[in-house]
C-alpha positions in Angstrom: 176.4 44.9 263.6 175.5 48.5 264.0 175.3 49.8 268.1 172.2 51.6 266.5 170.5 48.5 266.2 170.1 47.9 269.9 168.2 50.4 272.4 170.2 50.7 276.1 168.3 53.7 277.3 166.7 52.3 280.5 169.7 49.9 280.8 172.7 50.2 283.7 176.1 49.1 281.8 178.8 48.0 283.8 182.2 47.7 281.9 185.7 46.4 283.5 188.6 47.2 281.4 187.0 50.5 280.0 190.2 51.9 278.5 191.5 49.3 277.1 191.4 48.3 273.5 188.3 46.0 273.6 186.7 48.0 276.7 186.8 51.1 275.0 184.9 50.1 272.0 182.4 48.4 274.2 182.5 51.5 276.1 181.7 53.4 273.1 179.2 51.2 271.6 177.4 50.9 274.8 176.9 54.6 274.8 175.9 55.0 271.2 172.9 52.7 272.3 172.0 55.2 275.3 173.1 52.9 278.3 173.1 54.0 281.6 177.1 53.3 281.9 179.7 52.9 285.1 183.2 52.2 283.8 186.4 50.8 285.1 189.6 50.6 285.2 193.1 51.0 287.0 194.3 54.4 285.0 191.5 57.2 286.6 193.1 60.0 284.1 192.1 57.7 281.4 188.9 56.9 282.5 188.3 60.6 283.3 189.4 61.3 279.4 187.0 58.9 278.4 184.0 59.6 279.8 184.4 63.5 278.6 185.2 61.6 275.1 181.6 59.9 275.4 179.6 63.5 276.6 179.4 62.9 280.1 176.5 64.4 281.9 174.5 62.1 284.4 174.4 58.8 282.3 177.8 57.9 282.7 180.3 57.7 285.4 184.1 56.1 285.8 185.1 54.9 289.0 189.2 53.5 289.4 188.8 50.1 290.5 191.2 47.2 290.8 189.3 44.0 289.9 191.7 42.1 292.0 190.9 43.9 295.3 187.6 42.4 296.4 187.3 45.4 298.8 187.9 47.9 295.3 185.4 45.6 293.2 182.5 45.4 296.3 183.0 49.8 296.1 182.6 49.5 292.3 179.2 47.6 292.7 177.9 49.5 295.5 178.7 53.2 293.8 177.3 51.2 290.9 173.4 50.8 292.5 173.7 54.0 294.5 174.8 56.1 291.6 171.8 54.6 289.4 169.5 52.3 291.6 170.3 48.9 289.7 172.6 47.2 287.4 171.1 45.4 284.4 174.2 44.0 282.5 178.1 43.3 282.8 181.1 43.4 280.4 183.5 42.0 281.9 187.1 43.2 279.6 189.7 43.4 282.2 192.9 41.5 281.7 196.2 41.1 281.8 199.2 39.4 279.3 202.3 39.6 279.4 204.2 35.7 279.3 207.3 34.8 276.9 208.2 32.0 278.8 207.4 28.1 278.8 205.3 26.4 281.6 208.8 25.2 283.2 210.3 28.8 283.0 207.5 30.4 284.1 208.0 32.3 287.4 205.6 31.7 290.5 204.7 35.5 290.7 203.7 35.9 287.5 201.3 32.9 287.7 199.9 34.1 290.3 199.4 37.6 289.4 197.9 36.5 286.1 195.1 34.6 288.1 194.8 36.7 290.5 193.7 39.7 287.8 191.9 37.4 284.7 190.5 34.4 287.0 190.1 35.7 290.8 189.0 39.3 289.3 186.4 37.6 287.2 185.1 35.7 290.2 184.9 38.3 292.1 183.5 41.1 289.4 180.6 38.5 288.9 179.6 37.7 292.7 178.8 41.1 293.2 177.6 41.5 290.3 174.8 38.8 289.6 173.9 39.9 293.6 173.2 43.6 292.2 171.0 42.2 289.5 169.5 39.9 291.7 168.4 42.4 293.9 165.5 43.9 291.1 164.6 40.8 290.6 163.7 41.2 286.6 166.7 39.4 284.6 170.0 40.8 283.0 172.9 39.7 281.4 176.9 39.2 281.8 179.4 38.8 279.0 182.9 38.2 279.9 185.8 38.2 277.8 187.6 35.2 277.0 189.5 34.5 274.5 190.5 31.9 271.3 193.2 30.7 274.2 190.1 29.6 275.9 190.2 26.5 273.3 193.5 26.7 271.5 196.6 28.3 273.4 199.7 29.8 271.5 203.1 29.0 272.4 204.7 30.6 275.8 201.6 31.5 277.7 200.7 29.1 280.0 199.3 31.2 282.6 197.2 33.4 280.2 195.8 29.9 278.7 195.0 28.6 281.7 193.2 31.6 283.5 191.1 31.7 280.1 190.2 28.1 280.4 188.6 29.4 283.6 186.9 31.8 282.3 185.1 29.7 280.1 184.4 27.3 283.2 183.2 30.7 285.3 180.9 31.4 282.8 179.1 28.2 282.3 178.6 27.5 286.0 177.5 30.8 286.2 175.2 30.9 283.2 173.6 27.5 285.0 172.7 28.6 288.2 171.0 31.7 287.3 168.9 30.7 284.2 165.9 30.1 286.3 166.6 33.9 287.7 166.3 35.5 283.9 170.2 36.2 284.3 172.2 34.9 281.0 175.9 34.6 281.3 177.6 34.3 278.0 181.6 34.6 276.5 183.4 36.4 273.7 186.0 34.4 272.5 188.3 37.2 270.4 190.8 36.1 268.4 194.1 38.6 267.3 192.1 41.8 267.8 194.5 44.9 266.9 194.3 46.2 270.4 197.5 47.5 272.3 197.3 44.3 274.2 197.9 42.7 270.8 201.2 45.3 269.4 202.5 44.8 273.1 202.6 40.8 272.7 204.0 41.1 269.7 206.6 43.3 270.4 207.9 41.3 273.5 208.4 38.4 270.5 209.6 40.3 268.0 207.0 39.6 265.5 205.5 41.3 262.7 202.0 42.3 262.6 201.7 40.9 258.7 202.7 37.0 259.7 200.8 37.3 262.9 197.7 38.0 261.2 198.4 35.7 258.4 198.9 32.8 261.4 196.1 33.2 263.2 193.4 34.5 261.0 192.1 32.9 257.6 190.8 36.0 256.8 194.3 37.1 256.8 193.4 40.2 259.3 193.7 41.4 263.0 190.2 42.0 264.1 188.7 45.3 265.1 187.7 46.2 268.4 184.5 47.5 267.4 183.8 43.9 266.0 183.7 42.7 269.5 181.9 45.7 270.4 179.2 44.4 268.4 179.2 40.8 270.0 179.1 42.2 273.3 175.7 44.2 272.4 174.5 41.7 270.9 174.7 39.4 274.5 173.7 41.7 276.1 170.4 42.6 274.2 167.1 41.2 274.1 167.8 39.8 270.7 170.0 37.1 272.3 167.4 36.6 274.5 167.4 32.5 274.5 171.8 32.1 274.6 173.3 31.2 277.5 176.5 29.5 278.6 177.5 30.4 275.6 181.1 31.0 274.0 181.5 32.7 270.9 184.2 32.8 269.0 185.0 36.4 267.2 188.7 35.4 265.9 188.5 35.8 262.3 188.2 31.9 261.9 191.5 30.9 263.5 189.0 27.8 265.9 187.5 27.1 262.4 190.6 26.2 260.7 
């Protein structure tokens, strides 16, 4: 699905994770469809590069925020309505993975710091966000990334797999409570998407990219990012205008097999 099929241009984007692998393609979509766009993330020179990468100019803005701060994700939101009077929609890409260890081996810190960036980050992201979009009162939408660990986990991540899991639960309590606001909280579920994230994982387990994506994709592929680019739009747009709660998978057909 084409970013040209979907129209942005009185739309306020907010995108966590922005220079990342998945983020940036949302990022880039987003822009394609003329979005109003405030994006995120921890690395400011690479924020900075992208938004001159996208044209600049008043429509866009980066702001370095650290979604497990609540103080830096509360700044975010607030720069967010007073930079553009509003926020519309969400995409919400920031996460961490970094595990080669079993539950048993798996050290206390690294639990926690997994959480504390894909669960409490989420949590966070979305309370101030779903109070932005409450505030003008006509509807929006927030998508957050998931992932196929959501429903299937791979060996050695036990934290990933279970701050995923809430994700999915986030989400769906979310999506419930706000229906009757026009607010529609959806999931992406990606599978192996050929994202740095992806090459780094692999590297730390000395595996090659060929029997990876032969493992974990029946179309015997990584995905691209731009492929969850296009899911994100398409949650975000009018023309998914009755899905809610929703998870949906964009792994290639590794749940389907």
């Amino acid at each position: 699905m084409s970013s040209t099929t979907h129209n942005f241009s009185n739309r306020v984007v907010l995108i966590t994770g922005a220079t990342g692998g998945m983020g940036q393609a949302i990022s880039r979509s987003m822009a394609d469809a003329s979005a109003q766009l405030v994006l995120t993330d921890l690395d400011a020179d690479a924020g900075a590069a992208l938004v001159d990468d996208l044209g600049g100019g008043d429509s866009i803005m980066f702001c370095c925020t650290d979604v497990s701060d609540a103080s830096s994700v509360k700044h975010l939101v607030a720069q967010t309505t007073e930079r553009f009077g509003r926020l519309d929609c969400a995409v919400n890409a920031a996460a961490i993975e970094f595990e080669t260890v079993p539950l048993a081996d798996c050290a206390d810190e690294d639990f926690d710091r997994m959480m504390q960036v894909n669960t409490t980050g989420l949590f966070t992201c979305m309370k101030h966000e779903l109070r932005a979009i409450l505030k003008h009162g006509d509807g929006g939408a927030i998508v957050n990334i998931a992932s196929s660990s959501s429903f299937r986990p791979q060996h050695q991540q036990p934290a990933y797999t279970a701050s995923k899991h809430a994700v999915l639960g986030l989400t769906r309590s979310a999506a419930l409570d706000y229906a009757s606001d026009g607010i529609r909280v959806n999931a992406i579920c990606p599978g192996a998407i050929d994202t740095p994230m992806l090459h780094n994982a692999m590297k730390r387990r000395g595996r090659s990219a060929d029997k990876v994506a032969e493992r974990l994709s029946p179309l015997g592929r990584f995905g691209r990012p731009d492929e969850i680019a296009a899911a994100a739009l398409w949650l975000c747009s009018d023309a998914s205008s009755f899905t809610t709660g929703h998870a949906l998978a964009v792994d290639g057909g590794m749940l389907g097999s």
